[in-house]
C-alpha positions as CSV (number, residue, x, y, z in Angstrom):
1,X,17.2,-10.6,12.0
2,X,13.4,-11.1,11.5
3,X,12.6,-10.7,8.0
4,X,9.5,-8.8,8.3
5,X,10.5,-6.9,11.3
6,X,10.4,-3.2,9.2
7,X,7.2,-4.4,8.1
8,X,6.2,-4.8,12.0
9,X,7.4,-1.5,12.8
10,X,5.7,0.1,10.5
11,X,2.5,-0.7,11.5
12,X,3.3,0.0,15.5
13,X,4.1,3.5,13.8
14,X,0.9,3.3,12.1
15,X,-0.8,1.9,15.7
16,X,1.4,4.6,17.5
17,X,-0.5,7.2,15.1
18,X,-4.0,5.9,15.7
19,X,-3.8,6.4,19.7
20,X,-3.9,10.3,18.2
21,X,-7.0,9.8,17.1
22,X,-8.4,7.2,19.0
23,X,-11.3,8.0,21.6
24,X,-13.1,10.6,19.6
25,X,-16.5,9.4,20.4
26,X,-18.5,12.5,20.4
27,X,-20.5,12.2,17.2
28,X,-22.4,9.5,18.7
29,X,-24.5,12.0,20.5
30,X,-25.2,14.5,17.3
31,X,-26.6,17.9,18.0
32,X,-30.1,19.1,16.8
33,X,-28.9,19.8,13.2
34,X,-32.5,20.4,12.2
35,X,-33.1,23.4,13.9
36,X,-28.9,24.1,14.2
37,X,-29.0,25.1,10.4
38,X,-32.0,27.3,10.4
39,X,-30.4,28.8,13.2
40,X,-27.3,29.2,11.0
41,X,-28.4,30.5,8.1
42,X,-30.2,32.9,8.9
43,X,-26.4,34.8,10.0
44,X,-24.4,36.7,7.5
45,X,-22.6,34.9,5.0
46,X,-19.3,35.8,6.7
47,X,-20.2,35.5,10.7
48,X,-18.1,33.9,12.5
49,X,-20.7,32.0,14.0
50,X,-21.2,30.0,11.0
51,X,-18.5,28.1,12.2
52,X,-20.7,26.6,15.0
53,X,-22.4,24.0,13.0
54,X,-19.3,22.5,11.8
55,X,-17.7,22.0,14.4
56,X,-18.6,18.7,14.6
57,X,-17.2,17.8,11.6
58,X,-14.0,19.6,11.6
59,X,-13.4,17.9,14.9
60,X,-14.5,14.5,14.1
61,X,-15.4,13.1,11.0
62,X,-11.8,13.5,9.6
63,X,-9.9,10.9,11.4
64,X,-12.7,8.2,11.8
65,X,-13.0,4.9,9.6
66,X,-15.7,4.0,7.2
67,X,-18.3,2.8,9.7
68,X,-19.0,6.7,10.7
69,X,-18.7,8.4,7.3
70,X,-20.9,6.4,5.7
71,X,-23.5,7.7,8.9
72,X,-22.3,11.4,8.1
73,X,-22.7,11.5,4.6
74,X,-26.3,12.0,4.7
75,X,-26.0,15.3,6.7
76,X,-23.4,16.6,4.9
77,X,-25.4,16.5,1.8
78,X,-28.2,18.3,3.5
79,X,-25.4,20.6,5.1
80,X,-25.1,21.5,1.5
81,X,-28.3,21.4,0.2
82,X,-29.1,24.1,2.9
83,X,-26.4,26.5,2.4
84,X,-27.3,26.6,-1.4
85,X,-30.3,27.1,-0.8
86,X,-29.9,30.0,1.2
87,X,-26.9,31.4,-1.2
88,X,-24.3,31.3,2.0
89,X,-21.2,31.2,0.0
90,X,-19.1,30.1,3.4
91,X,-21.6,26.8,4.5
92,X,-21.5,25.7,0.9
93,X,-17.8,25.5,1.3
94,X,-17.8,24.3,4.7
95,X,-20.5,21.6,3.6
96,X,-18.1,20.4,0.3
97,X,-15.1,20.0,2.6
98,X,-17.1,18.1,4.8
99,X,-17.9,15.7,1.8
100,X,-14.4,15.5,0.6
101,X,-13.4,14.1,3.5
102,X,-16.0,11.6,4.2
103,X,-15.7,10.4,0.9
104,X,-12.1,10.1,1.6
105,X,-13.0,7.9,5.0
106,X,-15.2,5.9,2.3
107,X,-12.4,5.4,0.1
108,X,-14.1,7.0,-2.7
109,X,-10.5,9.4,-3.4
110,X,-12.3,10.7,-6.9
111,X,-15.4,12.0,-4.9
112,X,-13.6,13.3,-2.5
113,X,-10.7,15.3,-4.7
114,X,-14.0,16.7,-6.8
115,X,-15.2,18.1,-3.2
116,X,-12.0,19.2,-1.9
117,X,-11.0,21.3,-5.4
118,X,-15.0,23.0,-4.4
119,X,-14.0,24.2,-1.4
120,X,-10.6,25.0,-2.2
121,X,-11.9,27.3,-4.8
122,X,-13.8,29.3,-1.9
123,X,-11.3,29.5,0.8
124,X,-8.3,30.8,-1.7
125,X,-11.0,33.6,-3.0
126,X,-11.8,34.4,0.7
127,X,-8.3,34.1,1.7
128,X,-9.7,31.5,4.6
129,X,-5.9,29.6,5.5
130,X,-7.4,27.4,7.7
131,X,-9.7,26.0,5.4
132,X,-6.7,25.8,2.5
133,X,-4.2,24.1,5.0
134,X,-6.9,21.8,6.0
135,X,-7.6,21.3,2.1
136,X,-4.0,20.8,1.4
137,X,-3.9,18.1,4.2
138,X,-6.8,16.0,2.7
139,X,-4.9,16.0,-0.9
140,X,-2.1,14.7,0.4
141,X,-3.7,12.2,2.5
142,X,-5.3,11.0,-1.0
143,X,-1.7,10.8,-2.6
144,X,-0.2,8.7,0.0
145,X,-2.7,6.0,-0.6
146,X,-2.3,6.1,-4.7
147,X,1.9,6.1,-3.4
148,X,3.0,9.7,-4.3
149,X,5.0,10.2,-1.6
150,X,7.0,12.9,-2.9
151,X,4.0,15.1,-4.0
152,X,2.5,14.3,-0.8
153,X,5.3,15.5,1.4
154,X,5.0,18.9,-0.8
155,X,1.4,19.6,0.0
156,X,2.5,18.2,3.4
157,X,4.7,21.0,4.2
158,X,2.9,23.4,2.3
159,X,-0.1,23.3,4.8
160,X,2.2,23.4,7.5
161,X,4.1,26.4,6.8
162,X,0.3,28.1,6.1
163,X,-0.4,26.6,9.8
164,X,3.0,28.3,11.0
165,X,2.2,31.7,9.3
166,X,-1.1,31.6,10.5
167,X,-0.8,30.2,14.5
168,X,-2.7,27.6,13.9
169,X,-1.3,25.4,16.1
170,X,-4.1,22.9,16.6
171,X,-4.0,21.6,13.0
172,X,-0.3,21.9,12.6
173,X,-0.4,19.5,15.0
174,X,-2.6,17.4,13.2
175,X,-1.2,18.0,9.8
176,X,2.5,17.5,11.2
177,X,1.5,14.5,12.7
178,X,0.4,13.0,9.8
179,X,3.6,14.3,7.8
180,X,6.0,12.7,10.5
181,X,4.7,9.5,10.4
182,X,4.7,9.6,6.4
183,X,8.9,10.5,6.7
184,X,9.3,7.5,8.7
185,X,8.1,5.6,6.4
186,X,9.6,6.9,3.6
187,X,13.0,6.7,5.9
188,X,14.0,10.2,6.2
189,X,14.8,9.7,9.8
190,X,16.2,12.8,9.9
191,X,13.1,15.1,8.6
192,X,10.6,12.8,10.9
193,X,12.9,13.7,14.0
194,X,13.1,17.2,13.5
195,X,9.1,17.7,13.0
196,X,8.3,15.4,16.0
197,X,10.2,17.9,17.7
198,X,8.6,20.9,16.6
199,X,5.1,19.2,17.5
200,X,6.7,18.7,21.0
201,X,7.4,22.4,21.1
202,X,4.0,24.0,20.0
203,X,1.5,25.6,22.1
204,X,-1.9,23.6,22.7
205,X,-0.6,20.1,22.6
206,X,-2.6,17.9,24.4
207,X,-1.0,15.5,26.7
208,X,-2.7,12.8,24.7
209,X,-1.0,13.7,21.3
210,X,1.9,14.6,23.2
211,X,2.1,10.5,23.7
212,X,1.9,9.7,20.3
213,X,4.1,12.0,19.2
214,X,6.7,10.5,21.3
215,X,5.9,7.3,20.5
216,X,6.5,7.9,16.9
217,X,9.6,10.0,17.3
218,X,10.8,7.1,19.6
219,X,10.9,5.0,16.2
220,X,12.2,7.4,14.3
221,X,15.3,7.9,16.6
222,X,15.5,3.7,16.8
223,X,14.9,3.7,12.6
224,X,18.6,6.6,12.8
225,X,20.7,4.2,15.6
226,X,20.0,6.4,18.4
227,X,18.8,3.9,20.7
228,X,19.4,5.5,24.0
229,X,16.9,8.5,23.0
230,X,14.1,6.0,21.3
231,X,14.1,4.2,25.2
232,X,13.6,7.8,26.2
233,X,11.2,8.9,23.8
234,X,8.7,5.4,24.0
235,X,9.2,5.2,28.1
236,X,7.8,9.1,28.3
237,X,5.1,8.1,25.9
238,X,4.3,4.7,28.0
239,X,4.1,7.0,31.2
240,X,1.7,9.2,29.9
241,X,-0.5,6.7,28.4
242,X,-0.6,5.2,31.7
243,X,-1.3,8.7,33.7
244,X,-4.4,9.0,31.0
245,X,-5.5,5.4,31.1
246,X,-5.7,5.1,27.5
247,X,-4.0,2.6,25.0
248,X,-0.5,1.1,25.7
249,X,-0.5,-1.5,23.2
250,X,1.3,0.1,20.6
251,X,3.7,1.4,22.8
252,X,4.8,-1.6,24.3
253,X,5.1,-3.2,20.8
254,X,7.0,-0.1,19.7
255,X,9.8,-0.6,22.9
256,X,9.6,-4.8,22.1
257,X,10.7,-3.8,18.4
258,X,13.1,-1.6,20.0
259,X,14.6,-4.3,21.9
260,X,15.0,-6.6,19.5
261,X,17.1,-4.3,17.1
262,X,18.9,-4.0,20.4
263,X,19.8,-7.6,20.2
264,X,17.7,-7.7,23.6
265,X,15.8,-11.1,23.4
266,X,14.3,-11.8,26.1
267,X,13.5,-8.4,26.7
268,X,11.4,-8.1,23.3
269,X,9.4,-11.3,24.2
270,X,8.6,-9.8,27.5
271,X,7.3,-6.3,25.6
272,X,5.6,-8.1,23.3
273,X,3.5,-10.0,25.6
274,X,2.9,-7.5,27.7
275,X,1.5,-5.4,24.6
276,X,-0.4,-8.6,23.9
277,X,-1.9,-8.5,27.2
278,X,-2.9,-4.8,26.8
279,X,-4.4,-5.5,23.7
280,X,-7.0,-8.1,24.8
281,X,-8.1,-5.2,27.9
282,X,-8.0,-2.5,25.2
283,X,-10.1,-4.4,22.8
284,X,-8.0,-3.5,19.6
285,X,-8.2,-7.4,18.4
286,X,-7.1,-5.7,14.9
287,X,-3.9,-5.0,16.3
288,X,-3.2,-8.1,18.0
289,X,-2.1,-9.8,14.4
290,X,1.2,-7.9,14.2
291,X,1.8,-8.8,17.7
292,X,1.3,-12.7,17.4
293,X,3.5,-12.8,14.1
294,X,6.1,-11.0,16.1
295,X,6.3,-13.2,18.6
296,X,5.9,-16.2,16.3
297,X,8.8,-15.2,14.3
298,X,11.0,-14.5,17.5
299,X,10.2,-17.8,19.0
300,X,11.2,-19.4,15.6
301,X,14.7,-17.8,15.3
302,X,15.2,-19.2,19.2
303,X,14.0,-22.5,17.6
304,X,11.3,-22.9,20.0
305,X,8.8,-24.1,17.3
306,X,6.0,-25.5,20.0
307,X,5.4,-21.4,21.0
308,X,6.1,-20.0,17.8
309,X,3.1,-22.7,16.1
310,X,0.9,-20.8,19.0
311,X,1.6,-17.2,17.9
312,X,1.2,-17.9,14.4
313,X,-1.9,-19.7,14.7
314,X,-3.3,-16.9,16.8
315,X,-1.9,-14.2,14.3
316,X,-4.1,-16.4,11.5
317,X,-6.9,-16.1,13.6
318,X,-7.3,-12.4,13.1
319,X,-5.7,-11.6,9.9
320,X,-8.0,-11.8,7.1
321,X,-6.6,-8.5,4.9
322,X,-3.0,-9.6,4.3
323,X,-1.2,-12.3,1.9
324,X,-3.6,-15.0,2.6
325,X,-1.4,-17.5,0.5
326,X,2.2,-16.5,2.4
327,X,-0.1,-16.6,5.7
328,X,-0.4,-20.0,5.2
329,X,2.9,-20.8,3.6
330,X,4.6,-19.7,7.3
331,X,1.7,-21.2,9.2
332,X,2.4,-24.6,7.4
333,X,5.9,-24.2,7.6
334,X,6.1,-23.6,11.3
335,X,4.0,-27.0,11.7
336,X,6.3,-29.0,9.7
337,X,9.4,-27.6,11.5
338,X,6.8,-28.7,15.6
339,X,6.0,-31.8,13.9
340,X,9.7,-32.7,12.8
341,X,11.2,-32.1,15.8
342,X,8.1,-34.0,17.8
343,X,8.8,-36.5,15.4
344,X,13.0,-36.2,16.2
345,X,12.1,-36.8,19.9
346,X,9.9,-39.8,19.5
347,X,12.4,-41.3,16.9
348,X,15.4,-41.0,19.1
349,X,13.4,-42.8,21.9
350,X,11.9,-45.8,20.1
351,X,16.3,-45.8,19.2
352,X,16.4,-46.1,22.7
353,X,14.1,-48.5,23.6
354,X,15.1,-50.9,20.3
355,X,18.7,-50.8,21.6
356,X,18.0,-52.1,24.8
357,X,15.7,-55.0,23.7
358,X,17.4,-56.4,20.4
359,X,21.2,-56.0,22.5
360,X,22.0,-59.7,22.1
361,X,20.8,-59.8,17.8
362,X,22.9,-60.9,15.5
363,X,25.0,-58.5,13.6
364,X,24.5,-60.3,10.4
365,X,20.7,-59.3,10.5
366,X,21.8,-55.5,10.8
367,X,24.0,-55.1,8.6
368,X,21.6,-56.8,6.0
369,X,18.7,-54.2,6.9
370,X,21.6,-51.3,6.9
371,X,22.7,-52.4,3.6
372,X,18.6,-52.4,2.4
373,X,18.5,-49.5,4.1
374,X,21.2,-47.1,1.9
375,X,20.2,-48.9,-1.4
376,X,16.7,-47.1,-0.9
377,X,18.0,-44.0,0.4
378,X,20.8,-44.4,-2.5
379,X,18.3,-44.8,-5.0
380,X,15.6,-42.1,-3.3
381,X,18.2,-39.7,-3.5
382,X,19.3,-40.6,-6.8
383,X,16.0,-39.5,-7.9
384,X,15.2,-36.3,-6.2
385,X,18.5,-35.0,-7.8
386,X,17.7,-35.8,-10.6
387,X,14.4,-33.8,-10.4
388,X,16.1,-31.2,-8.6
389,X,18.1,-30.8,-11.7
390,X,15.4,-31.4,-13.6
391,X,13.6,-27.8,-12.3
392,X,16.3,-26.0,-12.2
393,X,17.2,-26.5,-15.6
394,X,13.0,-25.7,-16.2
395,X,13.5,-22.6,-14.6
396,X,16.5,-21.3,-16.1
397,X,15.0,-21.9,-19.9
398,X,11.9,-19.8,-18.7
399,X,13.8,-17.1,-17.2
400,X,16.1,-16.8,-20.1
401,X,12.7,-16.7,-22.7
402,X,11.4,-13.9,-20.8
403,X,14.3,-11.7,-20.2
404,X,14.7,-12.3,-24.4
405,X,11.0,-10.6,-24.3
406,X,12.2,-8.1,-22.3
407,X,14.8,-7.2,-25.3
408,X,12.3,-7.3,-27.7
409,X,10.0,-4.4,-25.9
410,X,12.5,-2.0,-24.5
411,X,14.5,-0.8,-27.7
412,X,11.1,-0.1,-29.2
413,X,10.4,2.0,-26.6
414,X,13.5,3.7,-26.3
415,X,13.4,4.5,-30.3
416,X,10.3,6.2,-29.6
417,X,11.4,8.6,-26.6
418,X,14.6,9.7,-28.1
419,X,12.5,10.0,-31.5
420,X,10.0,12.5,-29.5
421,X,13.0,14.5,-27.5
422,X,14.5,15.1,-30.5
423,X,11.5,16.5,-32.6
424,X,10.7,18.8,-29.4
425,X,14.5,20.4,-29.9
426,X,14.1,20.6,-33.3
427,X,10.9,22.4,-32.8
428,X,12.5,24.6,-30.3
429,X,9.9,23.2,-27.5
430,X,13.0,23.2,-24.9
431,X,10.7,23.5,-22.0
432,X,8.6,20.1,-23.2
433,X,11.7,18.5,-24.0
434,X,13.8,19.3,-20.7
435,X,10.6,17.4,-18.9
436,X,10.3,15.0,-21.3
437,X,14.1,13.8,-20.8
438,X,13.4,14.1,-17.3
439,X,10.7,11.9,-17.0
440,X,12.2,9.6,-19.5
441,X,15.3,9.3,-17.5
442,X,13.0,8.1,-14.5
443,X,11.2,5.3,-16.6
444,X,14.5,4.1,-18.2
445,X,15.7,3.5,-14.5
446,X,12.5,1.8,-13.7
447,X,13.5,-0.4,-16.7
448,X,16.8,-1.4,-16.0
449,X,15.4,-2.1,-11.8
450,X,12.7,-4.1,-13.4
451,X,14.2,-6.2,-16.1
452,X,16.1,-8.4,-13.1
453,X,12.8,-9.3,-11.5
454,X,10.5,-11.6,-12.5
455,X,7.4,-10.5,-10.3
456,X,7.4,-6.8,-9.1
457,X,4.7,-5.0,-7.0
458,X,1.3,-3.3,-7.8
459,X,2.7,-0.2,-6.4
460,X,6.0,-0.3,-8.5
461,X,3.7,-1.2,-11.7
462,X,1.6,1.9,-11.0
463,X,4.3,4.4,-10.6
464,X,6.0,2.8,-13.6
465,X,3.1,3.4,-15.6
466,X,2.0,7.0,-14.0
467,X,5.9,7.3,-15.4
468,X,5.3,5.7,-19.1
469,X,2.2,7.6,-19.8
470,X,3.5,11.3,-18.3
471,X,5.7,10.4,-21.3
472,X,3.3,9.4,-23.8
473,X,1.1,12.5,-22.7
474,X,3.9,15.4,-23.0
475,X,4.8,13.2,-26.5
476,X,1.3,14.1,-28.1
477,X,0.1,17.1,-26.4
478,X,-1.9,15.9,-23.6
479,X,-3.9,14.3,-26.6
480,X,-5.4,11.5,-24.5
481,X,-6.6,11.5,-20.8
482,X,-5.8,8.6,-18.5
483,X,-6.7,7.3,-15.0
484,X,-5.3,4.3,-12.7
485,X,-6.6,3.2,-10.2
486,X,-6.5,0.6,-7.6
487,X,-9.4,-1.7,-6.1
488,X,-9.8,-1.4,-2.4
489,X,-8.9,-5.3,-2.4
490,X,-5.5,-4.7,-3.9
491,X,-2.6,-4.7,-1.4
492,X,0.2,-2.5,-3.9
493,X,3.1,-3.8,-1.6
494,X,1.9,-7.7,-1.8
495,X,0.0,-8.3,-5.0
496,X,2.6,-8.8,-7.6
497,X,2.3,-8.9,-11.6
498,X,5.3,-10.4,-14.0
499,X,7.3,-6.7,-15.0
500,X,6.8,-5.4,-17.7
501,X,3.2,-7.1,-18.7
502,X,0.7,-4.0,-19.1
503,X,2.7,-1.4,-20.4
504,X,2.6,-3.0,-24.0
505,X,-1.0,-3.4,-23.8
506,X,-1.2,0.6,-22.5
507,X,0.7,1.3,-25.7
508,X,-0.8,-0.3,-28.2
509,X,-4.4,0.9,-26.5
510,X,-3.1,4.6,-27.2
511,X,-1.6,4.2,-30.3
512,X,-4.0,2.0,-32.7
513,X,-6.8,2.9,-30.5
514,X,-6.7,6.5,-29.6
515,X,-4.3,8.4,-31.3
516,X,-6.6,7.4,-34.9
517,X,-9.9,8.6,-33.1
518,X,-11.2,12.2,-33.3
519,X,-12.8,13.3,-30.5
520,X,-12.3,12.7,-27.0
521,X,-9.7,9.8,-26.1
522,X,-10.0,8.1,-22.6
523,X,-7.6,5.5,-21.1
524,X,-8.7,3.7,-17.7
525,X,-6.1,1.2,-16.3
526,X,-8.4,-0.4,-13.0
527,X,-6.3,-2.7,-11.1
528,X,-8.6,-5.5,-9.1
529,X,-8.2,-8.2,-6.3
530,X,-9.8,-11.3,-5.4
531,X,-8.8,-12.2,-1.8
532,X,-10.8,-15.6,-1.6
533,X,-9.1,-16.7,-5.0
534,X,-5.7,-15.1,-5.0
535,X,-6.3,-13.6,-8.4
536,X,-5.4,-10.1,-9.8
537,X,-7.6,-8.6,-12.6
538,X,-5.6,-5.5,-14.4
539,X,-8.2,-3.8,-16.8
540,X,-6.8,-1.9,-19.8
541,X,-9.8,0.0,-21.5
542,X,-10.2,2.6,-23.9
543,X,-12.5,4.4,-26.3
544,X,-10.7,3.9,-29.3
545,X,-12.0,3.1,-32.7
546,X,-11.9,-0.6,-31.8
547,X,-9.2,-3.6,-33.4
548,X,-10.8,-3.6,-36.7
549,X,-10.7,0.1,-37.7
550,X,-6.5,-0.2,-36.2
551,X,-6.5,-3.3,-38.5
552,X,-6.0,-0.7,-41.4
553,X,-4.0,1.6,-40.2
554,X,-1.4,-1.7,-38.9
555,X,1.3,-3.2,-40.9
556,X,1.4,-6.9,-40.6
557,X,4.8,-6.8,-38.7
558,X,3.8,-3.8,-37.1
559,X,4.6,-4.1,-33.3
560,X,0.8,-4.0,-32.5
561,X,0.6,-7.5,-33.1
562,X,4.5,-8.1,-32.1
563,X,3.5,-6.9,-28.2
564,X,0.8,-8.4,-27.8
565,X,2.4,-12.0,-28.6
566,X,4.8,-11.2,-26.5
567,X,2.4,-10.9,-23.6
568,X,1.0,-13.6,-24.4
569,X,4.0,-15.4,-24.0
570,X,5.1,-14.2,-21.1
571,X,1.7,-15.0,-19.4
572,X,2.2,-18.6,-20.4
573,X,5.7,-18.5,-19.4
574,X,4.9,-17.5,-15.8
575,X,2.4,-20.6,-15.4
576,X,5.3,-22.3,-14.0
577,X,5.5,-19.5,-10.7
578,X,2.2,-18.3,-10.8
579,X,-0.4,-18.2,-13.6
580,X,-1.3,-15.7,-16.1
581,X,-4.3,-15.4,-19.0
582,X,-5.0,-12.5,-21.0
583,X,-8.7,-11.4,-22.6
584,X,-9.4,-8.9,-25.5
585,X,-13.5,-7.5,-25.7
586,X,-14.2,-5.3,-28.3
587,X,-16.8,-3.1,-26.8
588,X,-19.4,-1.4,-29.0
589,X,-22.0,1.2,-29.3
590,X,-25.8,0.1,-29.0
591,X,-26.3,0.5,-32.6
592,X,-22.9,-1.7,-33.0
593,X,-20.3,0.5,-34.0
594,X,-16.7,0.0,-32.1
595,X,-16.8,1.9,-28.6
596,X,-13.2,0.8,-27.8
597,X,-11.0,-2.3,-26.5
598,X,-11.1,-3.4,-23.3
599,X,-7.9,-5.9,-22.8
600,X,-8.5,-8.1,-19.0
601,X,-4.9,-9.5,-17.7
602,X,-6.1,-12.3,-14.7
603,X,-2.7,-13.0,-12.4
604,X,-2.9,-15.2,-10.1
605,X,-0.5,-15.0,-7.6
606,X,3.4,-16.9,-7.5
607,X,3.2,-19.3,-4.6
């Protein structure tokens, strides 16, 4: 079995998903917005005609890339400043949804919750369900990329069942679309197959969606065992694809994945190329990457290193978002694996050839170069086992010292909890303490997961620490607020930190930084990436009262200074993976009084 291949299929679903959306070319010839909004505000606040102007957007800007929100942006703003300006309650809504969701297309997800949560506000008090599904949809787009799937699936269905209540079949489609492709992923087969169906079944679908939607429920049925209906589901979509002449790419890379599950070789390579051919006509070079590392990784379980070299140097050719550093690990490894067995061939010949000519040596003079021969492969052996042992023995004192850190940070933490849980019963705050159990029992499972890995993902460290400080804030009254967030550099399911690293630091920030401040108390964990360098920046930053006020209020063997010389440890410790340093900055005021602590963890990544 390919080791990557769920990875592959997941972005074929992803690919499948895109020919949805793919095509929508209107906006390049933009209407006369100019005289358009004079036009439409001088109508009543609640015409229906005031739909008119935004049709464009509603239509267009939500499923396009960066590229065309970044050309909208500017009209949406005067969208806005018109509709203010002439007190229409409806275009000011209308004009902050359009925001939202070019802010969204900008990856600004801040902006554009602070938009969406505008005109949310408007269509609730109007009672406008299309504008609250389509409001609902945008949130949870926003909460699949931070990783809350389950919250997202909740507004997810939410907007649907509005869509259902309301006929509004057009954006169920669009919102169930978007949901299905989400369950895959998540690998409730089950849920995805049941709403692909439902899309099949509603009234309006286009026969252009309608070939997506197969596609996708194709891999759902494959993902569930029920092979004979994904050939069904991906040939139906392939047909229709054709009939329209649009993209068959991703199609034919969905049936070549298909295959292979299928155990169908030669049948997968055929797919795939075909899909590679399609590609280059199509001109979705973007897509092409997944394709070529498919085929490169097929070609090197057949052992046919001389085609699977090709693919993977094509596949390097267009990727420049993923693991640069396990990119080139595979590339390199692929060449070693051509160049050994070009290297086998040419030895076994020159065997040949030396046999023939030297027939009539002497034996002595053989066996003398045979027995000079094993004394250096004797002794070369000698020492690589030795260093073999050597490392391993390196590498099982290191991983013994951190998992001893580990048990010096968990019972703190655990002390604290079950502290907290049992003041909120003692106080009679059931309610608090139920959640607070609850959520406790989720990061205590994170624990135990983590404490047998030495590297886990961005996107397990964030939803550990969403976890620890849902905690921390039900603990002290929601007495700090908090915010992490993720770099648009970061990959959450490649970039990996050592477990276990910033939690101490988030503790200590709230603890001997904010919890002695009066005022307003502000935590910001920022998690950064720098592709060129392989190095991971996580900030930890408040607006505490600063290391020397918390000096006074520390013991000396409080476990302030306890955790972070722990971390500091650790960082040193994973040196001999990766490569770990840790920075404290005092920040201060302009007149030089403490603003806070800002804490910078650099990670570079484990080869």
């Amino acid at each position: 079995m390919i080791k990557k291949s769920v990875f592959i299929q997941t972005q074929f679903l992803i690919l499948s998903f895109w020919v949805m959306f793919s095509g929508r070319s209107g906006f390049a010839q933009t209407p006369d917005y100019d005289s358009t909004f004079q036009a439409l505000f001088r109508q009543p606040d609640d015409s229906v005609r005031a739909e008119k102007l935004f049709y464009y957007f509603d239509d267009m800007y939500q499923y396009e890339g960066r590229e065309t929100a970044v050309a909208f942006l500017p009209m949406a703003r005067k969208m806005l400043d018109e509709a203010t300006r002439n007190h229409h309650t409806f275009g000011i809504a209308k004009a902050n949804q359009a925001l939202a969701y070019l802010h969204k297309n900008n990856y600004e997800f801040a902006k554009a919750l602070q938009f969406g949560e505008k005109a949310e506000a408007e269509w609730v008090r109007r009672k406008y369900y299309k504008g609250i599904a389509e409001i609902k949809f945008l949130k949870a787009t926003l909460l699949v990329s931070n990783g809350r799937m389950k919250e997202m699936a909740q507004l997810g269905e939410e907007a649907m069942q509005i869509c259902r209540e309301h006929k509004l079949s057009s954006l169920f489609i669009e919102v169930a679309g978007f949901v299905c492709v989400q369950y895959s992923r998540l690998e409730q087969y089950d849920k995805a197959i049941r709403l692909g169906q439902e899309i099949l079944k509603t009234p309006g679908l286009k026969l252009r969606r309608r070939s997506a939607i197969l596609a996708d429920l194709g891999i759902s049925l494959k993902r569930a065992g029920r092979f004979k209906e994904a050939w069904m589901m991906q040939d139906s979509a392939l047909a229709i694809a054709r009939s329209l002449h649009t993209p068959v790419g991703p199609i034919l890379g969905n049936m070549s994945e298909l295959a292979y599950t299928e155990k169908k070789t030669d049948l997968s390579i055929r797919l795939a190329e075909q899909a590679e051919a399609e590609f280059e006509k199509e001109g979705v070079l973007e897509f092409q990457y997944y394709n070529y590392r498919f085929l490169a990784q097929v070609h090197t379980e057949k052992k046919n290193f001389e085609k699977a070299l090709h693919y993977a140097q094509l596949a390097s050719k267009w990727n420049d978002s993923l693991n640069k550093l396990e990119r080139q690990s595979e590339f390199k490894e692929l060449e070693k694996k051509y160049e050994s067995q070009l290297k086998s061939r040419t030895i076994e010949e020159q065997k040949h050839r030396i046999a023939e000519d030297d027939r009539q040596k002497q034996y002595l003079l053989l066996g003398i170069a045979g027995l000079v021969v094993i004394s250096v492969l004797g002794a070369f052996l000698f020492y690589v086992n030795r260093k073999r042992k050597e490392g391993i023995l390196n590498q099982s004192i290191a991983e013994s010292e951190m998992k001893a850190l580990r048990a010096q940070m968990n019972p703190h933490f655990i002390f604290n909890s079950l502290n907290a849980i049992q003041q909120m019963v003692n106080n009679h705050e059931y309610d608090n303490a139920s959640r607070y159990l609850d959520t406790y029992s989720k990061v205590t499972r994170q624990i135990l997961e983590n404490s047998e890995k030495k590297w886990i993902t961005v996107r397990d460290e964030v939803r550990f620490l969403e976890l620890y400080l849902q905690i921390e804030s039900l603990r002290f009254d929601g007495a700090f607020e908090y915010l992490i967030e993720t770099g648009e550099d970061v990959m959450p399911n490649s970039h990996k930190i050592p477990a276990m690293v910033v939690q101490p630091i988030v503790e200590n920030a709230i603890k001997h930084g904010l919890l002695n401040k009066v005022g307003d108390r502000r935590l910001r964990i920022y998690f950064s990436a720098d592709e060129d360098s392989d190095l991971l920046e996580i900030t930890v930053e408040d607006n505490g009262i600063g290391r020397e006020a918390a000096a006074a209020f520390t013991r000396p063997a409080d476990h302030h200074s306890m955790s972070l010389t722990i971390t500091q440890n650790r960082l040193q410790l994973v040196g001999r993976k990766g490569s770990g340093q840790m920075e404290i900055t005092d920040l201060r005021h302009p007149d030089g009084t403490p603003a806070g602590t800002r804490v910078r963890i650099l990670i570079t990544q484990p080869v």
